[in-house]
N, CA, C and O of each residue as an XYZ file, in Angstrom:
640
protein
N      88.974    102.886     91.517
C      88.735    101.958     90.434
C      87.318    102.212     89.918
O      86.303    102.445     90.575
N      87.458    102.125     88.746
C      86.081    103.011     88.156
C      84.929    101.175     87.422
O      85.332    100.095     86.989
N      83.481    101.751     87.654
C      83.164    100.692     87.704
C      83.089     99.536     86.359
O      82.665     98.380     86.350
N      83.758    100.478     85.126
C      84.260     99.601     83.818
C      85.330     98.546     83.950
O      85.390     97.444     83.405
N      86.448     99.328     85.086
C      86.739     98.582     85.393
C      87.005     97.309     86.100
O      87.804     96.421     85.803
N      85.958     97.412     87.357
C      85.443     96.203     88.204
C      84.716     95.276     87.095
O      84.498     94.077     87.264
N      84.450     95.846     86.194
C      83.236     94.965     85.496
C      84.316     94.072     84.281
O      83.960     93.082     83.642
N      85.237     94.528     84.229
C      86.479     93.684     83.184
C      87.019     92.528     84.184
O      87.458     91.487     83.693
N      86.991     92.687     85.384
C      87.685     91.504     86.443
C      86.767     90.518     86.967
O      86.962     89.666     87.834
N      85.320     90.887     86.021
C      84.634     90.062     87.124
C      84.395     88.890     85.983
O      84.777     89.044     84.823
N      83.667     87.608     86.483
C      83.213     86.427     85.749
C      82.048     86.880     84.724
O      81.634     88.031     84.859
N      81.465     86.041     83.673
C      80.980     86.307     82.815
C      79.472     85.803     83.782
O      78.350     86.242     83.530
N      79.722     84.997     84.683
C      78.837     84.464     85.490
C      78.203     85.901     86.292
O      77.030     86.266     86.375
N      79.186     86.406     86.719
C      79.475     87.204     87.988
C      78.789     88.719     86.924
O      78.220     89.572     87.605
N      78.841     88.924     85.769
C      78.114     90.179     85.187
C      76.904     89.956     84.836
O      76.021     90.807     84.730
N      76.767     88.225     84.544
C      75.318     88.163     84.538
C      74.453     88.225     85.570
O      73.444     88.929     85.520
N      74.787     87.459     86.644
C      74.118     87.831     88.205
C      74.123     89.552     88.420
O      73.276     90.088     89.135
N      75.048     90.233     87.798
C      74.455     91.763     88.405
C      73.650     92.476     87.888
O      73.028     93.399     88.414
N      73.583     91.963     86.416
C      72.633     93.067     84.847
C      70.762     91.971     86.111
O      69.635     92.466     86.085
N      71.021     90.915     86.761
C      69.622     90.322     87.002
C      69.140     90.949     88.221
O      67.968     91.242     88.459
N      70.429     91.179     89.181
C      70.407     91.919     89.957
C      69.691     93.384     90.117
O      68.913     93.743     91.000
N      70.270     94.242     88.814
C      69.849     95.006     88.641
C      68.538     95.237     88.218
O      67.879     96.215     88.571
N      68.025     94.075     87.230
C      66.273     94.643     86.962
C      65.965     94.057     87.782
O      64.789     93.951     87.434
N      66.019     93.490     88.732
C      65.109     93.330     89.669
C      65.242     94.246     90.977
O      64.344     94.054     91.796
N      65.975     94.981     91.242
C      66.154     95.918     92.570
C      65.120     97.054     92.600
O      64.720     97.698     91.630
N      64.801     97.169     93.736
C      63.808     97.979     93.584
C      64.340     99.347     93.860
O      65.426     99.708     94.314
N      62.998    100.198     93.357
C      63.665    101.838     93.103
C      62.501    102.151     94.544
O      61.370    101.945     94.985
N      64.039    102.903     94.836
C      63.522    103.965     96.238
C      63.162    105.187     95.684
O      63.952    105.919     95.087
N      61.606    105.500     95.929
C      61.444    106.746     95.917
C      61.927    108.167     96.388
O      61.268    108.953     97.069
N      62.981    108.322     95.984
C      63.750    109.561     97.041
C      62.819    110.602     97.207
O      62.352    110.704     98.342
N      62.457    111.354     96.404
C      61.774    112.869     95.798
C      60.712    112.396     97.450
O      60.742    112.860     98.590
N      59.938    111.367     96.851
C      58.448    110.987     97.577
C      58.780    111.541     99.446
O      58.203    112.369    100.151
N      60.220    110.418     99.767
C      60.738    110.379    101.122
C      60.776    111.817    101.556
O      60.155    112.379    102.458
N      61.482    112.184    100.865
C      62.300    113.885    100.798
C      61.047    114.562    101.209
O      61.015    115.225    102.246
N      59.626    114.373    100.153
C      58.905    115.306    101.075
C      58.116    115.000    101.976
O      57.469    115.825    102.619
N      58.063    113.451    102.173
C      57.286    112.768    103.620
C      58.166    113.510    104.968
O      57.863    113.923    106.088
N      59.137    113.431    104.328
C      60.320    113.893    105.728
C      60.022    115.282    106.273
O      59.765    115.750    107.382
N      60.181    115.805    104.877
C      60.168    117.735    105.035
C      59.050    118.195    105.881
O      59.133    119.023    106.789
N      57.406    117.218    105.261
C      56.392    117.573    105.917
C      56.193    117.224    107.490
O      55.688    118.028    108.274
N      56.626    115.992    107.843
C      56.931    115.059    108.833
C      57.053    116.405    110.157
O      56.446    116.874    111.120
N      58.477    116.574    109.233
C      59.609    117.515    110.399
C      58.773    118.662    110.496
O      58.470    119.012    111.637
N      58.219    119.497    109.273
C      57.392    120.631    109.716
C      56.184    120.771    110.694
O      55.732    121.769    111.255
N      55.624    118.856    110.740
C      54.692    118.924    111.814
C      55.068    119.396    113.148
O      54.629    120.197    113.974
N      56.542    118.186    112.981
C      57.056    118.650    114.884
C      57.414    119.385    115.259
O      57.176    119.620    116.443
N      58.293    120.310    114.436
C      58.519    121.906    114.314
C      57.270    122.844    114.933
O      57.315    123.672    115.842
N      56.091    122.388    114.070
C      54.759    123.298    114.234
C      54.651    123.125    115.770
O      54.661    124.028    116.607
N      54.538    121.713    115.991
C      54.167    121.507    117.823
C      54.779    122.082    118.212
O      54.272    123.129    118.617
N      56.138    121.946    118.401
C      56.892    122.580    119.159
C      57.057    124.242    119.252
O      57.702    124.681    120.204
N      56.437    125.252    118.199
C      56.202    126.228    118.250
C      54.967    126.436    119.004
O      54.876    127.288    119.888
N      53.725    125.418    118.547
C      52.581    125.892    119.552
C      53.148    125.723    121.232
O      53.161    126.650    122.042
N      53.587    124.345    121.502
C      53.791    124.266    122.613
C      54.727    125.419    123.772
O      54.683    125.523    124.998
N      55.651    126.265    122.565
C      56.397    127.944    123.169
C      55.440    128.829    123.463
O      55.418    129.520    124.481
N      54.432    128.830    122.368
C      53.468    130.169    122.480
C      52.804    129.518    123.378
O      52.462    130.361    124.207
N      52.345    128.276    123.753
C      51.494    127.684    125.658
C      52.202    128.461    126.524
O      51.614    129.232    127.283
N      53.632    128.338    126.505
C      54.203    128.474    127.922
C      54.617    130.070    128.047
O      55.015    130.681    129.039
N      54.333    130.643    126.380
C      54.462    132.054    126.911
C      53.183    132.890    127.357
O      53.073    133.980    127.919
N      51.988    131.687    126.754
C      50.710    132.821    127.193
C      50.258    132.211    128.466
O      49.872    133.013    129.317
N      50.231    131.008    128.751
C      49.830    130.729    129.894
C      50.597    131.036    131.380
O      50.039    131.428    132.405
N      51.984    130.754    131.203
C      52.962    130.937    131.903
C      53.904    131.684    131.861
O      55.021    131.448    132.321
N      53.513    132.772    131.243
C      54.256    133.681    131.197
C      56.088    133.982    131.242
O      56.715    134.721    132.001
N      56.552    133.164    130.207
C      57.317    132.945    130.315
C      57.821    133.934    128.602
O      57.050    134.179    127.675
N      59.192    134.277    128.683
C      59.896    134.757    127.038
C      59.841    134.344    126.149
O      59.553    133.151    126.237
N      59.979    134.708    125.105
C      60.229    133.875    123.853
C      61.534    133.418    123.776
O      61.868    132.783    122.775
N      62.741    133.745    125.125
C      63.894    133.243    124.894
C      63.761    132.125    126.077
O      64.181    130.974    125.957
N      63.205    132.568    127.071
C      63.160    131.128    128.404
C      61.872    130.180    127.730
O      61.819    128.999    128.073
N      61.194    130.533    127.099
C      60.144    129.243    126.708
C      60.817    128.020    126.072
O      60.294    126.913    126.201
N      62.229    128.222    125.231
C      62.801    127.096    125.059
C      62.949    125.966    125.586
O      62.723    124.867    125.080
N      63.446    126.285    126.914
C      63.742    125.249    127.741
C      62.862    124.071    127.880
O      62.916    122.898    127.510
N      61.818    124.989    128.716
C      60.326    123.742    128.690
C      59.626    124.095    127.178
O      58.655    124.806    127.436
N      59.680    123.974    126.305
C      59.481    123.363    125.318
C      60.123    122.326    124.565
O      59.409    121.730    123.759
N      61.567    121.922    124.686
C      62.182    121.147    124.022
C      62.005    119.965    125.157
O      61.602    118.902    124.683
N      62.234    119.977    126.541
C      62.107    119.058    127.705
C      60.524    118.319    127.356
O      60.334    117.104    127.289
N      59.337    119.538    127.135
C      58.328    118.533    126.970
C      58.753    117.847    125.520
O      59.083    116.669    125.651
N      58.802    118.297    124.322
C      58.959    117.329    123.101
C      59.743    116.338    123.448
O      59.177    115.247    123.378
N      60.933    116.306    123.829
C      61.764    115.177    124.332
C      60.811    113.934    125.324
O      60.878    112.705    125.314
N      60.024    114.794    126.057
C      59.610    114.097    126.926
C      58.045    113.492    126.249
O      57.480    112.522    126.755
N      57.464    114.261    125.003
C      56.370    113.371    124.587
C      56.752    111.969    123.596
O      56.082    110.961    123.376
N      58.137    112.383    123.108
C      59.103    111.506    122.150
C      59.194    110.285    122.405
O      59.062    109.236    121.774
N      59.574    110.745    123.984
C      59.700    109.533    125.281
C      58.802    108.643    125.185
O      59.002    107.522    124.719
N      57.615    109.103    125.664
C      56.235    108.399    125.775
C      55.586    107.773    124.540
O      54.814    106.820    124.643
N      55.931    108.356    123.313
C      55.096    108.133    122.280
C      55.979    106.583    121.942
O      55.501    105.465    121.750
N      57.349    107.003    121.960
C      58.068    105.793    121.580
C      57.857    103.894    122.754
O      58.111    102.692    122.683
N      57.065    105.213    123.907
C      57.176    103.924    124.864
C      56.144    103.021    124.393
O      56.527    101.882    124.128
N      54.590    103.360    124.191
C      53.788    103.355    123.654
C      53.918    102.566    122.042
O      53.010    101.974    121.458
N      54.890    102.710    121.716
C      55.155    102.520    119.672
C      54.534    102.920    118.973
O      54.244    102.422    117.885
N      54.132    104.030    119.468
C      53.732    105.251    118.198
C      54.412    105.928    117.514
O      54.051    106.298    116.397
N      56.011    106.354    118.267
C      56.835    106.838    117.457
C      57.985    106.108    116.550
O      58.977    106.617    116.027
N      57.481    104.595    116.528
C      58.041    103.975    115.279
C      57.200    103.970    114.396
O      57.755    103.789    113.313
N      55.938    104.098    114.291
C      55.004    104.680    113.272
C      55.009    105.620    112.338
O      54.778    105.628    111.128
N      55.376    106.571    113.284
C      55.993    108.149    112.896
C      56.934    108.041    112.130
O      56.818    108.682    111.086
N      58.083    107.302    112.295
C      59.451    107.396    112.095
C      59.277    106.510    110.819
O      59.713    107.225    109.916
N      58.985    105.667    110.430
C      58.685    104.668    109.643
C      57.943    105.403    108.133
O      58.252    105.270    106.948
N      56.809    106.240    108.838
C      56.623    106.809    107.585
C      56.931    108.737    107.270
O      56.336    109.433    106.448
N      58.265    109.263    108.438
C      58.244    109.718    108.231
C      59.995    110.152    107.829
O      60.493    111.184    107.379
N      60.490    109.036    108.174
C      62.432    109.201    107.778
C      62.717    109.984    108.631
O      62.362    110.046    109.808
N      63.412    110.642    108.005
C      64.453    111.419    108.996
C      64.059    113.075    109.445
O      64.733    113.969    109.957
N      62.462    112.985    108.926
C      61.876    114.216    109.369
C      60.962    113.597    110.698
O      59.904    114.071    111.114
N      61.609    112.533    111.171
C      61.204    112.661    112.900
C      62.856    112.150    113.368
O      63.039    112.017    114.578
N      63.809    111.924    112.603
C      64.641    111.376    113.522
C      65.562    112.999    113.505
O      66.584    112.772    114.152
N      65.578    114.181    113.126
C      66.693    115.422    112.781
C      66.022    116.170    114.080
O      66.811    116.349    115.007
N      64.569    116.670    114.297
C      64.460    117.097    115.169
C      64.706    116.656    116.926
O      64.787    115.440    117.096
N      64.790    117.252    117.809
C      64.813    116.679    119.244
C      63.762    116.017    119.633
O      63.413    116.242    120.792
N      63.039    115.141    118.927
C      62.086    114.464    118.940
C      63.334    112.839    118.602
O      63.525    111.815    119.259
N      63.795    113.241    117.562
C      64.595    112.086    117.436
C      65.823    111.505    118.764
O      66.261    110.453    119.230
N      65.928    112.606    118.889
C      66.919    112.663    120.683
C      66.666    111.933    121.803
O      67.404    111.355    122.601
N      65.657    112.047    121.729
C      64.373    111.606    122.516
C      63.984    110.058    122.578
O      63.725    109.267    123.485
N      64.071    109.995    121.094
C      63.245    108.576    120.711
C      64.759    107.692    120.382
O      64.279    106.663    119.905
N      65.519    107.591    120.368
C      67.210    107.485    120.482
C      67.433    106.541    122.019
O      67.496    105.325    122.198
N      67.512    107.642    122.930
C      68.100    107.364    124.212
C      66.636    106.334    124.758
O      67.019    105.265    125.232
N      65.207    106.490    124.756
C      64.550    105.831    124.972
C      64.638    104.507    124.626
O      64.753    103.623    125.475
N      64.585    104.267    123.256
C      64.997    102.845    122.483
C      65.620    101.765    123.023
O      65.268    100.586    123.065
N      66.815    102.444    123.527
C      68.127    101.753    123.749
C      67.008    101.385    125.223
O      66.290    100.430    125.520
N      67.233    102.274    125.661
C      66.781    101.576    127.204
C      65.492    100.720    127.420
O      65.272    100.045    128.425
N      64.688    100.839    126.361
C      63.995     99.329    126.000
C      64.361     98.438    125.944
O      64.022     97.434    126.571
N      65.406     98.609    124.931
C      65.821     97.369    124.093
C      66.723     96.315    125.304
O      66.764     95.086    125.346
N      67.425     97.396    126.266
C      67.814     96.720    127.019
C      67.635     96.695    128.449
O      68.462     96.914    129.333
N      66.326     96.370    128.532
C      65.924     96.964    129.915
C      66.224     95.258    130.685
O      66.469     95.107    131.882
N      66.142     94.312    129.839
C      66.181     92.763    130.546
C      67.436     92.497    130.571
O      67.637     91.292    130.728
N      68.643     93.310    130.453
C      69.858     93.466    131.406
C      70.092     93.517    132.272
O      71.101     92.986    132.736
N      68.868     94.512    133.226
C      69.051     94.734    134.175
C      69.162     96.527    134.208
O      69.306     97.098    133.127
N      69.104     97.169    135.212
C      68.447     98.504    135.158
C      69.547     99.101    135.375
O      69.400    100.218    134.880
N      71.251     98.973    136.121
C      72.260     99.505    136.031
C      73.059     99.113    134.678
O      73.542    100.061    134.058
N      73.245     97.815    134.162
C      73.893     97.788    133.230
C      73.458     97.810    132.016
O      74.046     98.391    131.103
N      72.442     97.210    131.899
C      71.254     97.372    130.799
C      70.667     98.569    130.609
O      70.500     98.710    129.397
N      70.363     99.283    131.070
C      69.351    100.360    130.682
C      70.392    101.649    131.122
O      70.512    102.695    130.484
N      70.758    101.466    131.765
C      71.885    102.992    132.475
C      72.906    102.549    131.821
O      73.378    103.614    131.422
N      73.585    101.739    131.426
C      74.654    101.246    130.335
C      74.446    101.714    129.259
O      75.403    102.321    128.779
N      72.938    101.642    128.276
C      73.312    101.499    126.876
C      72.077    102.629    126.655
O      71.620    102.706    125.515
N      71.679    103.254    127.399
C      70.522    104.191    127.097
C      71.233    105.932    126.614
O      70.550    106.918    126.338
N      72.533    105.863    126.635
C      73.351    107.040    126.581
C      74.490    106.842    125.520
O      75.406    107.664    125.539
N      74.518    105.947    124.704
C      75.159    105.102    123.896
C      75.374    106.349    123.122
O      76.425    106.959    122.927
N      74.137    106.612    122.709
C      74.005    107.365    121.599
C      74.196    109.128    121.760
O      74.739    110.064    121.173
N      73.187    108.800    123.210
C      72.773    110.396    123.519
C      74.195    110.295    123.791
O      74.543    109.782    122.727
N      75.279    110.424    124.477
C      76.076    110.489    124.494
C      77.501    111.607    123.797
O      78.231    112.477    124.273
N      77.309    110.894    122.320
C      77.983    111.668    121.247
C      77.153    112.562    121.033
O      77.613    113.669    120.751
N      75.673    112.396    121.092
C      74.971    113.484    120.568
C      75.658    114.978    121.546
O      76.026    116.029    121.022
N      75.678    114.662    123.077
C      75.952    115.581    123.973
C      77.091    116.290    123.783
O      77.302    117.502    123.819
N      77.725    115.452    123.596
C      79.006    115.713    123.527
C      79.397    116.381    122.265
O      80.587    116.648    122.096
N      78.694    116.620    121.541
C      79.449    117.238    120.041
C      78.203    118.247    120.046
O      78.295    118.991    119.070
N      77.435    118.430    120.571
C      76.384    119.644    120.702
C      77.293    120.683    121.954
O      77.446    121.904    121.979
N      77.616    119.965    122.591
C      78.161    121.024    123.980
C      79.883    121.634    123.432
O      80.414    122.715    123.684
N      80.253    120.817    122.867
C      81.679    121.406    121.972
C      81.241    122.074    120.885
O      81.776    123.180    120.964
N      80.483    122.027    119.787
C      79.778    122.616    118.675
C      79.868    124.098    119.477
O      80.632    125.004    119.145
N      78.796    124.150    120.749
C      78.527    125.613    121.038
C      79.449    126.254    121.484
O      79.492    127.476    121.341
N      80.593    125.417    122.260
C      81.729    126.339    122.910
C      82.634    126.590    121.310
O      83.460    127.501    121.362
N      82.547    126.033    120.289
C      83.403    126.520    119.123
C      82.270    128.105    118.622
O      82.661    129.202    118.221
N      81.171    127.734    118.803
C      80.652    129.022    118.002
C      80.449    130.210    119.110
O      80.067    131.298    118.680
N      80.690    130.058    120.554
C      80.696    130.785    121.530
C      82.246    131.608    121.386
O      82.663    132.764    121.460
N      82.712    130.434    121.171
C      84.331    131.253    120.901
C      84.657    132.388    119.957
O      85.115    133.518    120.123
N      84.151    131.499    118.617
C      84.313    132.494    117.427
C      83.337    134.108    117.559
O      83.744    135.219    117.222
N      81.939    133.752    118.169
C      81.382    135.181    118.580
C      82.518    135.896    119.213
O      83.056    136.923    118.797
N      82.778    135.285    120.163
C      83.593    135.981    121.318
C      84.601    136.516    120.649
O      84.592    137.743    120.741
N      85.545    136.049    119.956
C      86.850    136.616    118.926
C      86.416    137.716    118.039
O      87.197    138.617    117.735
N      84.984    137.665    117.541
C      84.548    138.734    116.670
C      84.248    139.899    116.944
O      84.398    140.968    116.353
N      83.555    139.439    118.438
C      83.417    140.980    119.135
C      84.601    142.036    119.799
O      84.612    143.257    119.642
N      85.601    141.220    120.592
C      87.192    141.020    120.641
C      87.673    142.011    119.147
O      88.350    143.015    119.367
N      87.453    141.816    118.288
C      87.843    142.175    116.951
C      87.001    143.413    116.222
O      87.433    143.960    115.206
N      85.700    143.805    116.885
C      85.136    144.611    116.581
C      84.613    144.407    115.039
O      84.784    145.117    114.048
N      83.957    143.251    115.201
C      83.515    142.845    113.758
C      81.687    142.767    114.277
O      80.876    143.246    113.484
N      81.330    142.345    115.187
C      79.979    142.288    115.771
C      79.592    143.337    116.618
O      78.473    143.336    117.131
């Protein structure tokens, strides 16, 4: 139903409340967000690259095993920052360029187990702290066995 037509069914009352509605709603800066976000995310991105090149010069570790402990610490400063409420600061002015990276993963599963830590620590916090992480796990660990597969069929196929 197209909205000429919602606007023929409604009260004469009911179109004036929306034309008032309308000048008064406020305009979201998208463009502005879009690049608070972009820059946001490129910060944590940046950390998280310095923090690979730490563990490959100090600890001598690959540029393919440095992953590991690099995403564990971001997750794990995500943790802290959010415990702290610094990373609703972040998040607040930075959208969804702190909630896309594994910083947001982080600050997710933490939340919850704040929010419900006066449940009690088995049902409250071990209950609802995975709520989320949860699906996240779960559709990241199927995601890779679908693109593990399709490699696998390609090479199978002599296409890779």
């Amino acid at each position: 139903m197209g909205k000429k037509q919602q606007m023929q069914k409604l009260t004469p009352q009911q179109v004036q409340y929306q034309q008032l509605q309308q000048k008064y709603e406020t305009k979201r800066p998208v463009v502005k967000n879009c690049i608070k976000a972009f820059f946001a995310g490129g910060v944590i991105c940046l950390i998280g690259q310095a923090l690979s090149y730490f563990y490959i010069y100090f600890f001598n570790f690959t540029e393919q095993t440095a992953g590991n402990p690099t995403v564990a610490t971001m997750v794990f400063l995500s943790m802290l920052l959010t415990g702290f409420g610094v990373y609703d600061h972040i998040a607040q002015f930075a959208g969804a360029g702190s909630a896309v990276p594994v910083t947001g993963f982080g600050n997710a599963v933490i939340s919850a187990a704040i929010e419900h830590r006066t449940e009690g620590f088995v049902l409250g916090v071990g209950g609802n702290m995975f709520k989320l992480a949860g699906s996240v796990i779960l559709f990241g660990v199927f995601s890779a066995f679908v693109v593990a597969l399709i490699k696998t069929l390609l090479k199978i196929w002599g296409v890779l």
